[in-house]
C-alpha positions, 0 to 999 in steps of 0.5 A, a space after each residue: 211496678 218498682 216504682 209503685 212499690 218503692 214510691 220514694 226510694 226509686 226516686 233517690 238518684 243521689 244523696 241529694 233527693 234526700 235533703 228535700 224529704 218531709 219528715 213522713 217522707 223521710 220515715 217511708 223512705 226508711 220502711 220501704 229500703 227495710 223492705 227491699 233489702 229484705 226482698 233482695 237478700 232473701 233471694 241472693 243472700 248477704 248480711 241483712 241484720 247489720 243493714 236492718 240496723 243502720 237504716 236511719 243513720 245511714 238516711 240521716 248522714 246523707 242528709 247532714 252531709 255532702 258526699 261525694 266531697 264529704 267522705 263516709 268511711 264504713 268499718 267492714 263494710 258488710 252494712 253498706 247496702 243501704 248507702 249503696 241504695 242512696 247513692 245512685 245503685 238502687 236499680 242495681 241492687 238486685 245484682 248485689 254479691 252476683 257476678 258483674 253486680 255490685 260487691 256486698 262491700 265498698 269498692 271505690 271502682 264502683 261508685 265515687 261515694 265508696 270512699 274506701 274498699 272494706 271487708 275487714 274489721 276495724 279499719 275505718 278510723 285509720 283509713 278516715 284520719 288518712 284521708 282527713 289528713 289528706 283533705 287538710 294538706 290540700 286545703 279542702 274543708 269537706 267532714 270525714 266520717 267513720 262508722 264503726 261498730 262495737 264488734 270492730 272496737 274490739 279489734 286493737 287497729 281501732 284504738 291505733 286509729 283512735 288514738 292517732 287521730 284523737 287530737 285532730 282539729 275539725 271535721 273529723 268525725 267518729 260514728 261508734 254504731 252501738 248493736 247493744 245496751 251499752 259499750 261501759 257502765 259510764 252510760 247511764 241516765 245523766 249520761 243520756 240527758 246530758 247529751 241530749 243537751 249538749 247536741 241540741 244546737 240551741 245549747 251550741 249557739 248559746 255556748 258560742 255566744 257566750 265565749 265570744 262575750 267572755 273573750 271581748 271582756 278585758 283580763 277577766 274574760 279570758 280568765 273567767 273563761 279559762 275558770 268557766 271551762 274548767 268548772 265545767 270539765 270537774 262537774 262532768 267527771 262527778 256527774 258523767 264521768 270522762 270516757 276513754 274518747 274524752 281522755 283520747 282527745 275526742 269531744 264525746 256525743 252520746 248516745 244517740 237513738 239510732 232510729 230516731 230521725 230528728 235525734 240523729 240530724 240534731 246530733 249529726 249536726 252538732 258534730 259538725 260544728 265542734 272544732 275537735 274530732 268528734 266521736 258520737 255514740 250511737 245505739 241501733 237495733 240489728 235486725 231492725 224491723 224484721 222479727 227473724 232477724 231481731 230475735 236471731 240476729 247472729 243468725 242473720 248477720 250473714 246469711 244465706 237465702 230465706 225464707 221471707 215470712 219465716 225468716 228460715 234459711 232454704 238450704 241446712 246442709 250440714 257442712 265443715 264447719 259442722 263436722 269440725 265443731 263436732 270432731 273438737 267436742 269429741 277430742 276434748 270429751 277425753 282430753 281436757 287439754 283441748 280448747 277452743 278459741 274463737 274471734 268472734 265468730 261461734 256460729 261460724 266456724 261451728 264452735 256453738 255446741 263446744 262453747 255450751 259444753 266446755 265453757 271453760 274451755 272456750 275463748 272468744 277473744 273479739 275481733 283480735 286474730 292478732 291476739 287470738 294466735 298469740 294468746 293461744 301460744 301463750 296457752 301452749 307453753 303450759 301444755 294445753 292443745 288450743 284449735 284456734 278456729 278462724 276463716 282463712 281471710 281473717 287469718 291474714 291478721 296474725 301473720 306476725 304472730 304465727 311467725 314470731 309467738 307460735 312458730 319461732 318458739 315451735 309452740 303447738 298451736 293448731 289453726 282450724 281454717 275455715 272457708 278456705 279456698 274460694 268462697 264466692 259471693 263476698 269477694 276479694 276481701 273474703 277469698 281463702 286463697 292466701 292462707 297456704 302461700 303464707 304458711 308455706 313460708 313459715 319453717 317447721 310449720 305442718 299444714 293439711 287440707 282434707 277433702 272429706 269429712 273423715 280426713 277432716 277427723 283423721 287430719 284433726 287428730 295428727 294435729 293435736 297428737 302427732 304434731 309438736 308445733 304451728 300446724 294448720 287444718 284447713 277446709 273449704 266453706 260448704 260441704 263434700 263434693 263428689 267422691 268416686 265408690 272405688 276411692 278409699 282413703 288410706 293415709 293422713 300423708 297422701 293418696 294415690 288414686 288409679 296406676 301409678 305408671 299412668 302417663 298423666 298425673 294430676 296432683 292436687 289437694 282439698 275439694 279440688 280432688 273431687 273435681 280431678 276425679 270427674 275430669 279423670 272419668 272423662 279423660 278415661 272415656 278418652 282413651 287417656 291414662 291419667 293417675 292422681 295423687 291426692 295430698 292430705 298433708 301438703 306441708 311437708 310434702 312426702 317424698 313418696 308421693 313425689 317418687 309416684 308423680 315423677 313416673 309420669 310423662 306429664 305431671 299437671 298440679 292444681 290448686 285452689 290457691 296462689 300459685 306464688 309460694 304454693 304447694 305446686 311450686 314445692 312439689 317442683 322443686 322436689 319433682 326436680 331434685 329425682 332428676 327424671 325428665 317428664 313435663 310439669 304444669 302448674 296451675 291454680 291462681 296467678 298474681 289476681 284477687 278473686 272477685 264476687 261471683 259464686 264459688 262455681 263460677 269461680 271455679 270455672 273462670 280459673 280453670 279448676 273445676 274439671 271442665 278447665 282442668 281438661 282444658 288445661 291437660 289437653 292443651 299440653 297433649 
């Protein structure tokens, strides 16, 4: 029944099948994968519009080109479903973001056409020189491609990859996929007619055969050559005008319809034999083909499932982020020092309703946590309040600038953490679970991890008036989870929950409380005694909650987080400095990426969810 519905596509095997299509077979083959990744992200959710627009380029690159050997390095990754498809992972793809299927990015370890595991943007050029670099010091020929997108220009590791590998001599290729009208106003109508000339492989030809007739021509040749190229640099200025590529060192191509086939293989194949590195500019449509998507495609860049004739998701719960977005509206009705930054991601982190409110007061930087945490420092010198809203994997970027901008000059700069913790589907690349080891090394920097969305509004309104310097909100993706009827929340520091000379005690933080509240219930059921702490504020620690913990005879800590430089391991050290004897297990993530499945399975795998941390606490009893 596949076969008959995807009559070419389950015939592609390997990029090589492709090669040997007609032109109508080559366009049905592109309906028919906007079809099945239509049908699969419905179902399992993932990014669709980005892999909507990339459809014919991706067809056409395995057409042009021979991978394995020669190598497609894809910035972010997030629109590597098709390439997945055409590489062999078709009857597959059903299992794509579920747990033992395939990851929603590349990943080496999955197939030897994923030259470089993404999920970050930006990435792909710098990973691209590296490996063409790799292929010339080995003698091998093959071409290396990068794909970036606009989005990912914006993020400054770009232009260090673009300006690093500008002057490399063959088959290096950059592919600037363009979402948009235009990247600069150098684009125009001469721009596209020229270009349209110079990838024609009629005009190469002709361009070869002219300068091998010119060099055999004795003295003049060569100077009426050398007086021929540079003519032809001056016309284009007046007429085209350099590019930031061109002045980079890049032989630029473009821009290049992205749906359009024969216009793709002719420009691809003209890249190919320039001895230069090359950057081609192409346009695509995201969301293309599918209206949904087309028309809301920031809606459809990652997202959940839907439905497929209304392009509706079929789950709006109103989670963190929501109630985030929300509370800052708030603040900042009667504070106009508050303000909101984002890197580019509005939508996500729940900021749509402030940037129409505020916009004076709303920053989208791009792509640029880097600049993002240091643009809010400097913000905070002349007295403004800025949330810096950002997901907890892509705060890693700004290490460098919490510590040496924000947190040396102990400016007030709030973090907003979203998706922290486990976040399931996308994998390692996503995964919230370093942001706490890496804050908690950071001096004078506070750090709360609500597990409801009234201590998200309590923890929000320390950090903006109760804190003086770096402090971070952190909160998972999704939205409450259980929480017992006799549980009050009394203190932005920390909450006891049950005796506090119970002979177990579980201290933890976050969503993890409402698991430990399950697991408590049961283990009551059981004859067992068992108390919890419940930090609110988990850096610094409070040495009352310390003081409660170390009445027990067994004191268990689980986080949702490395255990390395955890909070378990500073709440030992101050349990150790009361001097009490009493046992002391912590537990949460140790030395391990997490992998893509859903964020319960995940849960369950590490022991977090209140089936494991019975597990645990009965193992020690």
């Amino acid at each position: 029944m596949e076969n008959e519905k995807f009559r070419i596509l389950s015939t592609i095997k390997s990029p090589k099948d492709i090669k040997n299509l007609n032109d109508a077979e080559t366009k049905e083959l592109c309906s028919e994968i906007r079809e099945k990744l239509i049908e699969v992200v419905s179902v399992n959710g993932g990014h669709l519009a980005s892999n909507l627009g990339i459809v014919e380029l991706t067809v056409a690159l395995h057409k042009c080109f021979n991978c394995p050997k020669d190598s497609i390095v894809w910035d972010v990754g997030h629109q590597s479903y098709v390439h997945k498809m055409l590489t062999g992972r078709f009857d597959k793809i059903d299992t794509i973001r579920k747990k033992d299927g395939l990851a929603g990015f590349p990943k080496r370890s999955e197939s030897e056409y994923d030259a470089f595991n993404a999920g970050h943007s930006s990435t792909s050029i710098s990973a691209a020189f590296g490996i063409a670099k790799a292929k010339q010091l080995k003698g091998d020929n093959s071409h290396t491609i990068a794909i970036i997108g606009d989005g990912s220009m914006t993020g400054g590791l770009a232009y260090e990859g673009l300006n690093n590998a500008g002057r490399f001599k063959k088959n290096f290729i950059v592919i600037l996929n363009d979402n948009k009208m235009s990247i600069s106003n150098n684009v125009g109508a001469m721009a596209m007619n020229l270009s349209h000339m110079r990838v024609k492989p009629t005009y190469l030809r002709i361009k070869r055969r002219t300068e091998t007739i010119l060099a055999h021509i004795p003295l003049v040749g060569n100077l009426f050559k050398k007086i021929l190229s540079r003519s032809k640099s001056k016309l284009k200025n007046l007429i085209y005008k350099n590019t930031l590529f061109d002045f980079l060192g890049y032989t630029y191509l473009g821009p290049v319809d992205g749906h359009d086939m024969e216009e793709l293989t002719n420009a691809l194949e003209a890249a190919k034999k320039y001895n230069s590195s090359v950057l081609l500019h192409v346009v695509t449509k995201k969301g293309k083909g599918y209206e949904p998507a087309e028309s809301r495609p920031k809606e459809f860049h990652g997202i959940g499932k839907f439905d497929i004739d209304t392009g509706e998701p079929l789950s709006s719960s109103k989670g963190f982020s929501y109630v985030f977005g929300n509370h800052l509206c708030n603040l900042a009705a009667k504070d106009k020092k508050i303000c909101a930054i984002t890197a580019a991601m509005t939508l996500g982190t729940g900021l749509s309703k402030f940037k129409s409110k505020y916009k004076n007061r709303f920053f989208d930087v791009g792509i640029a946590e880097e600049h993002a945490v240091t643009f809010a420092s400097g913000l905070a010198t002349k007295g403004i309040i800025p949330f810096f809203a950002v997901y907890s994997t892509f705060l890693q970027r700004g290490f460098d600038q919490l510590i040496h901008d924000a947190a040396i000059q102990k400016l007030h700069v709030v973090l907003c953490i979203d998706r922290a913790g486990i976040v399931g589907d996308d994998g390692e690349t996503h995964q919230g679970v370093f942001d706490v080891s890496m804050l908690n090394t950071i001096p004078e920097t506070t750090i709360f991890s609500p597990c409801y969305f009234d201590e998200l509004k309590h923890s929000m309104n320390a950090a903006a008036y109760m804190c003086d310097s770096l402090v971070g909100v952190r909160y998972p993706r999704g939205g409450e989870l259980y929480r017992p009827d006799d549980f009050k929340v009394s203190s932005i520091d920390f909450d006891l929950y049950g005796d506090e000379n119970a002979e177990i005690c579980i201290v933890t933080y976050g969503r993890l409380f409402s698991y430990a509240c399950k697991a408590r219930e049961r283990l009551k059921d059981e004859g067992l005694n068992v108390s919890i702490i419940k930090l609110c504020r988990i850096k610094p620690i409070d040495c009352k909650a310390v003081k409660i913990a170390s009445k027990s005879d067994k004191i268990f800590f689980f986080e949702e987080s490395l255990v390395a430089g955890g909070i378990g391991e500073s709440f030992g050290y101050e349990l150790k400095k009361t001097g009490c004897d009493f046992f002391y297990k912590i537990h949460g993530i140790k030395d391990a990426f997490v992998r893509h499945e859903t964020v319960e399975q995940a849960l369950n795998e590490f022991k977090l969810d209140d089936d494991g941390m019975i597990e645990v606490i009965k193992e020690y009893i």
